[in-house]
PDB file of N, H, CA, C and O in Angstrom:
ATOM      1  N   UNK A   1     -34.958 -93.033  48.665  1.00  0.00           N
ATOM      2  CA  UNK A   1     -33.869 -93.338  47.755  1.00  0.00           C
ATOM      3  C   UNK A   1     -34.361 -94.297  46.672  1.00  0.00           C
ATOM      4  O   UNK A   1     -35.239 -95.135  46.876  1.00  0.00           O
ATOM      5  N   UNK A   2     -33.681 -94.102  45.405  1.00  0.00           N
ATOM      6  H   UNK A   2     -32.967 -93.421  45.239  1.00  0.00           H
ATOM      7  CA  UNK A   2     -34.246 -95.210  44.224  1.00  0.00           C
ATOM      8  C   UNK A   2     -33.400 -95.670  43.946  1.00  0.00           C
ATOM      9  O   UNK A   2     -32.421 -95.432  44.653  1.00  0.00           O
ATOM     10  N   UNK A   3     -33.224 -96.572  42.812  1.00  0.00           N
ATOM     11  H   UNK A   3     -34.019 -96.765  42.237  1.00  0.00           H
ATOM     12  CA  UNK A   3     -32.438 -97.577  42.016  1.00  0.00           C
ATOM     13  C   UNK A   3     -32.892 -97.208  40.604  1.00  0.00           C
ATOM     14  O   UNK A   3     -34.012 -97.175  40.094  1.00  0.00           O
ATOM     15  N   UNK A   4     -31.187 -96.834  39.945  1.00  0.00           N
ATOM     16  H   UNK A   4     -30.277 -96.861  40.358  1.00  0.00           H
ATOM     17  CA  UNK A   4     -31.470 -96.747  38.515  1.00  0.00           C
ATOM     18  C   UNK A   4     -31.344 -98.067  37.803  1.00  0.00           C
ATOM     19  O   UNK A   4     -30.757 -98.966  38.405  1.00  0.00           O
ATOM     20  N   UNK A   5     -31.877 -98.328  36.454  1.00  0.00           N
ATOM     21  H   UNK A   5     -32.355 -97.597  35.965  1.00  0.00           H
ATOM     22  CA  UNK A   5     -30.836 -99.494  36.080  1.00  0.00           C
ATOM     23  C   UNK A   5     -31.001 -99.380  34.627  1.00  0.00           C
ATOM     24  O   UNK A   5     -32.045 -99.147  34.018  1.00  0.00           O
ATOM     25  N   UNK A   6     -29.940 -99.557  34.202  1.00  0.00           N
ATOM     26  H   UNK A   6     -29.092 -99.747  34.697  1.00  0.00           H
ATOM     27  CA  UNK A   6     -28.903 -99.491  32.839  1.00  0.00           C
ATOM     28  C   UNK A   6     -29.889-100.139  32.101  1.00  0.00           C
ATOM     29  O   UNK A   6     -30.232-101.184  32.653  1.00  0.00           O
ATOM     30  N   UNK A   7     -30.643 -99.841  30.760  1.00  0.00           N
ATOM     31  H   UNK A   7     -30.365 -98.991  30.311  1.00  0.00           H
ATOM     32  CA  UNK A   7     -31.636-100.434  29.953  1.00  0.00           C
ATOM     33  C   UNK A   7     -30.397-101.210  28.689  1.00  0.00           C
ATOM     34  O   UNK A   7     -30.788-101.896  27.745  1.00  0.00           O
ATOM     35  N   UNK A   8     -29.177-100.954  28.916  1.00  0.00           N
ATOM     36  H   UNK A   8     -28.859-100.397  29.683  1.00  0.00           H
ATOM     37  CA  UNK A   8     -27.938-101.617  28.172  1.00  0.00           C
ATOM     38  C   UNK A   8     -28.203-102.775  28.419  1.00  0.00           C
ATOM     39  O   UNK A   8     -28.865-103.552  27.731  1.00  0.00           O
ATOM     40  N   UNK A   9     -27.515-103.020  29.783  1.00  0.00           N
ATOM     41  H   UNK A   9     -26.977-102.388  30.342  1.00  0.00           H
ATOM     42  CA  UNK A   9     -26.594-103.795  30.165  1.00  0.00           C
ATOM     43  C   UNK A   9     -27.708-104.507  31.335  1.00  0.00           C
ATOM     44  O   UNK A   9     -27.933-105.714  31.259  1.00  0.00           O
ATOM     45  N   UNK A  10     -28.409-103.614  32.465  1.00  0.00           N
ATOM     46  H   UNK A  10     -28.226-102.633  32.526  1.00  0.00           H
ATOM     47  CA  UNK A  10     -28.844-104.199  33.226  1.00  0.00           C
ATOM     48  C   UNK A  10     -28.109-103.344  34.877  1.00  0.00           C
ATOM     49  O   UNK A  10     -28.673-103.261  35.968  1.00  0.00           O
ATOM     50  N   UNK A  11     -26.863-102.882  34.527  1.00  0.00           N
ATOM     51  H   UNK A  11     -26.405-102.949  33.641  1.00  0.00           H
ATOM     52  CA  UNK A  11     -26.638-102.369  36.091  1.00  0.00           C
ATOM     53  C   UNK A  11     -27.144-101.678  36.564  1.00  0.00           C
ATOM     54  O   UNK A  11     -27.731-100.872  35.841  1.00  0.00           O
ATOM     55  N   UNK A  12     -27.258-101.527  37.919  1.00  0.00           N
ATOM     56  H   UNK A  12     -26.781-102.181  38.506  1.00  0.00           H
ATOM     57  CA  UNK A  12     -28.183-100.957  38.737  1.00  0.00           C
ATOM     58  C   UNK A  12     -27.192 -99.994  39.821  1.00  0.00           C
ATOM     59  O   UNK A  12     -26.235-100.497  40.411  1.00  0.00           O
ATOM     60  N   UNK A  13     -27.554 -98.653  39.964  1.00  0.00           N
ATOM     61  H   UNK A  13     -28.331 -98.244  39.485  1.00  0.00           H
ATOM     62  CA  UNK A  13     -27.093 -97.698  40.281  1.00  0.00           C
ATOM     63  C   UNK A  13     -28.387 -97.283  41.651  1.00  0.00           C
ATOM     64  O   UNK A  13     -29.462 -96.683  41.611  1.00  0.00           O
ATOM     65  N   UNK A  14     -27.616 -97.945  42.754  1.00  0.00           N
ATOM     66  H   UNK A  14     -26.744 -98.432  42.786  1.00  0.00           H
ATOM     67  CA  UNK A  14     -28.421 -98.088  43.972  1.00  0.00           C
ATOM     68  C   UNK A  14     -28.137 -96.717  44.656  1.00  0.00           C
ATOM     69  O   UNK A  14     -26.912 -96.656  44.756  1.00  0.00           O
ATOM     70  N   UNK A  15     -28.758 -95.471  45.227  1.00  0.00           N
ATOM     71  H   UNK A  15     -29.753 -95.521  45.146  1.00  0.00           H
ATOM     72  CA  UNK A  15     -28.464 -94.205  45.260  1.00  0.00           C
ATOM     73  C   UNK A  15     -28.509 -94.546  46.796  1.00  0.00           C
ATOM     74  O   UNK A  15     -27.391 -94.172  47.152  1.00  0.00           O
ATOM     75  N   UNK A  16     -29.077 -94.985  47.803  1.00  0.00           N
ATOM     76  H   UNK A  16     -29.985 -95.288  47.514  1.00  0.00           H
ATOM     77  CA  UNK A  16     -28.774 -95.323  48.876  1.00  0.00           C
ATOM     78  C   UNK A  16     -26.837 -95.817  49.439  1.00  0.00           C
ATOM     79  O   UNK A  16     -26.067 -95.300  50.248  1.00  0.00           O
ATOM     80  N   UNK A  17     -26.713 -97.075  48.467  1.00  0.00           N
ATOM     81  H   UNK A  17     -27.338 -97.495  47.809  1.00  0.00           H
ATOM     82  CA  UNK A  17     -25.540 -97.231  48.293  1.00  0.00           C
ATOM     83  C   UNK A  17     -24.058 -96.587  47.845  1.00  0.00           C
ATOM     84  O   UNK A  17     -22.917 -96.868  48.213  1.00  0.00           O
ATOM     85  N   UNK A  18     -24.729 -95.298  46.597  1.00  0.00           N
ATOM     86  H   UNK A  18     -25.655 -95.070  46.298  1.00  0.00           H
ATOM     87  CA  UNK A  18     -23.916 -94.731  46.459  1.00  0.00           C
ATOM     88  C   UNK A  18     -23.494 -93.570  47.229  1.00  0.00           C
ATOM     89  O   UNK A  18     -22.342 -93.136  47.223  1.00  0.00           O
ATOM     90  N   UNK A  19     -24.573 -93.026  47.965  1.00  0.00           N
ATOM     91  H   UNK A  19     -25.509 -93.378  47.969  1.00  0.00           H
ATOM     92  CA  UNK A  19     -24.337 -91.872  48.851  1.00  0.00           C
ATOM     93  C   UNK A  19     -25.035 -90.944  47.571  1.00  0.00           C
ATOM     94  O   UNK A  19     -25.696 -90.140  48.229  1.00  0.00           O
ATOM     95  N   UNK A  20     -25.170 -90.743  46.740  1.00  0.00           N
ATOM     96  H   UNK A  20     -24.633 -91.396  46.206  1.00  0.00           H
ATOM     97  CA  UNK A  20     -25.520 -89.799  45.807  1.00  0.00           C
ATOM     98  C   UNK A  20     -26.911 -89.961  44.952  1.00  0.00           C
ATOM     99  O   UNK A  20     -27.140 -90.936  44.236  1.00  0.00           O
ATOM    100  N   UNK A  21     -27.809 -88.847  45.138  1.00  0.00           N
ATOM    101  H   UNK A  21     -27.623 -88.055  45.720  1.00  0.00           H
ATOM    102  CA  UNK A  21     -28.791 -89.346  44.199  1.00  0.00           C
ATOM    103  C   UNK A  21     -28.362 -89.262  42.707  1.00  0.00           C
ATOM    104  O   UNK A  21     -27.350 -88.677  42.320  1.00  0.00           O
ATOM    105  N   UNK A  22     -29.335 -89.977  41.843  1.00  0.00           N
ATOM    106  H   UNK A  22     -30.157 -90.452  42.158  1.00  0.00           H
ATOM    107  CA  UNK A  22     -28.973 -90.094  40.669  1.00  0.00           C
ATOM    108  C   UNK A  22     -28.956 -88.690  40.259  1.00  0.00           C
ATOM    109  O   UNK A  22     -27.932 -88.018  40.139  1.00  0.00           O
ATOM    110  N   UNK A  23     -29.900 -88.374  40.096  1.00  0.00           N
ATOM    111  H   UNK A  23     -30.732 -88.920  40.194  1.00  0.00           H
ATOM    112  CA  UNK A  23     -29.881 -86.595  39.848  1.00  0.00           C
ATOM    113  C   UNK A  23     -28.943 -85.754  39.964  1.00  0.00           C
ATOM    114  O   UNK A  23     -29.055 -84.692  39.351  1.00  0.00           O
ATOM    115  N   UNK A  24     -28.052 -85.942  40.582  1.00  0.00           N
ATOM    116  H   UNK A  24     -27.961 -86.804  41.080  1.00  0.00           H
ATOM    117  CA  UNK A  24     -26.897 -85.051  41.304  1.00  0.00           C
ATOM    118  C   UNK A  24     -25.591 -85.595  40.282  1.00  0.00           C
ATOM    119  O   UNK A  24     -24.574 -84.913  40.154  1.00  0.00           O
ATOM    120  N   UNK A  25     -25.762 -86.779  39.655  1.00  0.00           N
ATOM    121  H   UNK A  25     -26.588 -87.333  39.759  1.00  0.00           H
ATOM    122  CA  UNK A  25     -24.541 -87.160  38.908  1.00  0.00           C
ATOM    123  C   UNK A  25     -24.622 -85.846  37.692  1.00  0.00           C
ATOM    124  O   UNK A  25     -25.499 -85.047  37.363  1.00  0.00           O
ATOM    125  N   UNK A  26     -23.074 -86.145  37.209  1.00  0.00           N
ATOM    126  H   UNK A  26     -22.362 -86.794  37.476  1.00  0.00           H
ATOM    127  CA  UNK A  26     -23.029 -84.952  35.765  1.00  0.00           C
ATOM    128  C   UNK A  26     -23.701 -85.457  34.811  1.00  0.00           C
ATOM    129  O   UNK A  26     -23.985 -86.652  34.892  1.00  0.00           O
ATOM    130  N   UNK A  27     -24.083 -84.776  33.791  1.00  0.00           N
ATOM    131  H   UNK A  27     -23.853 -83.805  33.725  1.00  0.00           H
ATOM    132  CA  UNK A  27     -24.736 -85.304  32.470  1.00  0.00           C
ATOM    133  C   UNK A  27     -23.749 -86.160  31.381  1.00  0.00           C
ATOM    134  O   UNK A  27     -24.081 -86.737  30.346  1.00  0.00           O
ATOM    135  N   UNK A  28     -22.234 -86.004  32.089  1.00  0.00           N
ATOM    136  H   UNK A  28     -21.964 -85.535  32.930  1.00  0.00           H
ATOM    137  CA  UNK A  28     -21.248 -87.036  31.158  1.00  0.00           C
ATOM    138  C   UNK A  28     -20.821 -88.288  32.402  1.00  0.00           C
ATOM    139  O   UNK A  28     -19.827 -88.980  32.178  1.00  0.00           O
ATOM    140  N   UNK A  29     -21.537 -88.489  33.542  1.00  0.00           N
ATOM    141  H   UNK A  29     -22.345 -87.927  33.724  1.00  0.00           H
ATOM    142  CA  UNK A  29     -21.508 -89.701  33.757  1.00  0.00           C
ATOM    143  C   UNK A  29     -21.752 -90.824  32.954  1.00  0.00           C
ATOM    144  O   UNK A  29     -22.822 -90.735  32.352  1.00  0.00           O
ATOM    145  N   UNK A  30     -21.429 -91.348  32.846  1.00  0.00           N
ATOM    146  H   UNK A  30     -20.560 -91.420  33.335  1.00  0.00           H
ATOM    147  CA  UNK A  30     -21.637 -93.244  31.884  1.00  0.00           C
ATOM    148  C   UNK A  30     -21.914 -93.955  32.937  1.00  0.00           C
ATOM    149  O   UNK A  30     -21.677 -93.715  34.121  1.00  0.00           O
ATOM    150  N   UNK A  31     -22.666 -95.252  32.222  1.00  0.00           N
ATOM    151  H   UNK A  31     -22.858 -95.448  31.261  1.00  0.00           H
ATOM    152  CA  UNK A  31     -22.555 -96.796  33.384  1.00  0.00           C
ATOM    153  C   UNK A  31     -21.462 -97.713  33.259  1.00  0.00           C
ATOM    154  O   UNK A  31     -21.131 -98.400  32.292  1.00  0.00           O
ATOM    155  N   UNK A  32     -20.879 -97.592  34.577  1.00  0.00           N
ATOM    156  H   UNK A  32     -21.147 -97.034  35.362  1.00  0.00           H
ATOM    157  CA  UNK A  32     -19.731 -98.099  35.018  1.00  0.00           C
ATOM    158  C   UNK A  32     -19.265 -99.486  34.538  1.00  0.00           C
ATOM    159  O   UNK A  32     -18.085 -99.835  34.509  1.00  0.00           O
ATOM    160  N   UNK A  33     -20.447-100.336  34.118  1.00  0.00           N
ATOM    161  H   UNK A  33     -21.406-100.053  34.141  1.00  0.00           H
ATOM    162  CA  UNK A  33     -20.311-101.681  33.183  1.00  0.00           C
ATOM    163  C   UNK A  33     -20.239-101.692  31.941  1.00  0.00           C
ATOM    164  O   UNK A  33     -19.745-102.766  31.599  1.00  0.00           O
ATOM    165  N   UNK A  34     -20.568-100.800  30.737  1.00  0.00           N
ATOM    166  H   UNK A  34     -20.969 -99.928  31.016  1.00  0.00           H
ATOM    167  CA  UNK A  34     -20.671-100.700  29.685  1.00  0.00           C
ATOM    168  C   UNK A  34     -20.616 -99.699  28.697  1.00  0.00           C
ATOM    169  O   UNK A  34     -20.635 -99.684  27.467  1.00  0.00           O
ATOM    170  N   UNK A  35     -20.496 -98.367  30.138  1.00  0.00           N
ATOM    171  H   UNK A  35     -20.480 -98.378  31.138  1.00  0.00           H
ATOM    172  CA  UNK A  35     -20.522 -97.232  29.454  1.00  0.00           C
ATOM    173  C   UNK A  35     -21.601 -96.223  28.316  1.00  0.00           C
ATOM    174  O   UNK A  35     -21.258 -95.390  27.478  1.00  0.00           O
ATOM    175  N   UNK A  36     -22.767 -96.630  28.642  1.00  0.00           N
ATOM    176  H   UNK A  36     -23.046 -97.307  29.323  1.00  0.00           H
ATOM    177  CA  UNK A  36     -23.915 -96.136  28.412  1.00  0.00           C
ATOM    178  C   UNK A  36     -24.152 -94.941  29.194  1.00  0.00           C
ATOM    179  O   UNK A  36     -23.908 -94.977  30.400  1.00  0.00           O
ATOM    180  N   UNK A  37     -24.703 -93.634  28.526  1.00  0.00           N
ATOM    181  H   UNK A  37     -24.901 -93.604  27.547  1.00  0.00           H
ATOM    182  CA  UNK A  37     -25.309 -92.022  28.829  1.00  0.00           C
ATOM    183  C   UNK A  37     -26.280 -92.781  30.140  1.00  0.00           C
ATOM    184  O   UNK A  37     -26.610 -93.896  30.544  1.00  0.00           O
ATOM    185  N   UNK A  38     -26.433 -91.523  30.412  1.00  0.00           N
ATOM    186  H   UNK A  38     -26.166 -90.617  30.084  1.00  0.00           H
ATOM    187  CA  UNK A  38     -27.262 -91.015  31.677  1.00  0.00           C
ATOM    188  C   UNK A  38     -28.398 -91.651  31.478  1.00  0.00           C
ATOM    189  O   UNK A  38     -28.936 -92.535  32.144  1.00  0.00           O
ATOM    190  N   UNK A  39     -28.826 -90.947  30.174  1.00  0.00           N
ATOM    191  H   UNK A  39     -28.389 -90.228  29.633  1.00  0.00           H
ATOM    192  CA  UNK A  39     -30.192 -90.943  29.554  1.00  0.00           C
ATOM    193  C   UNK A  39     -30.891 -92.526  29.362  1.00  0.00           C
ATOM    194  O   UNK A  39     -32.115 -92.605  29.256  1.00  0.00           O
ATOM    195  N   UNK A  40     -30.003 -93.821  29.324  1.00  0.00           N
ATOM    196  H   UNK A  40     -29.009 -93.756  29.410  1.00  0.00           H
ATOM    197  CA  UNK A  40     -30.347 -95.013  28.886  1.00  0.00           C
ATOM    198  C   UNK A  40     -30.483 -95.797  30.272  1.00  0.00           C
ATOM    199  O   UNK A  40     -30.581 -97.024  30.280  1.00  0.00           O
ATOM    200  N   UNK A  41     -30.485 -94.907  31.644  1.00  0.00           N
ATOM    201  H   UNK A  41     -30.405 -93.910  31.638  1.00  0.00           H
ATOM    202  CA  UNK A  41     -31.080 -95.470  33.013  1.00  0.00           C
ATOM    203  C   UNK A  41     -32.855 -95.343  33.168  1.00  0.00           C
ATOM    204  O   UNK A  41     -33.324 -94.429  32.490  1.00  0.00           O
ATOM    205  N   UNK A  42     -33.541 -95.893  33.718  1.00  0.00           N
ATOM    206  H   UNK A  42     -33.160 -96.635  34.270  1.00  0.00           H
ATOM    207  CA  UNK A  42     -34.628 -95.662  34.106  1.00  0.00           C
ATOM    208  C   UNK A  42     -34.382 -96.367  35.623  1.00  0.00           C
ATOM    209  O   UNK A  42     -33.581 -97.232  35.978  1.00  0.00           O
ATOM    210  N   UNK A  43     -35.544 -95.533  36.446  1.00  0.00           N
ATOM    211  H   UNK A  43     -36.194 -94.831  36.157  1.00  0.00           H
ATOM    212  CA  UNK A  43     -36.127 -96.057  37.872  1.00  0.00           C
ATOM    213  C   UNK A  43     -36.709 -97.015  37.607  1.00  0.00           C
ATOM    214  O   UNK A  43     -37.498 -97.365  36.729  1.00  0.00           O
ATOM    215  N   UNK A  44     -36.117 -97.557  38.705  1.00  0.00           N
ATOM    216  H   UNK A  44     -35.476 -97.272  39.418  1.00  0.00           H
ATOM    217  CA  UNK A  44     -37.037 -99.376  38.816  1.00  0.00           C
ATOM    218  C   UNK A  44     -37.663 -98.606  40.005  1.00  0.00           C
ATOM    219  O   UNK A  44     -37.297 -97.708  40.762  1.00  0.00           O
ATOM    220  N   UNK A  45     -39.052 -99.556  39.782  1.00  0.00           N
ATOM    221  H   UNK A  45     -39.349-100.286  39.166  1.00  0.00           H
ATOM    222  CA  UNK A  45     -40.492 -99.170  40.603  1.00  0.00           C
ATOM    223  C   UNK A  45     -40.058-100.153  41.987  1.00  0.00           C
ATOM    224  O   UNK A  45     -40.818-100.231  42.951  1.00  0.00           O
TER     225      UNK A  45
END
């Protein structure tokens, strides 16, 4: 399991936690803090 995190804002989208991998979200998901695209997450190492 990974951790995304918001290159916005900073939130982190823990896929363990969510039950869901990131991958599996829709392409009109946003981040839940600021509302930033899909596209503006990266994997933290």
């Amino acid at each position: 399991m990974s951790v995304w995190k918001c290159t916005i804002c900073g939130y982190e989208y823990d896929e363990e936690k969510e039950g869901k991998k990131f991958s599996e979200l829709p392409d009109t998901w946003t981040c839940p803090m600021c509302g930033a695209k899909k596209s503006a997450f990266v994997e933290k190492k």
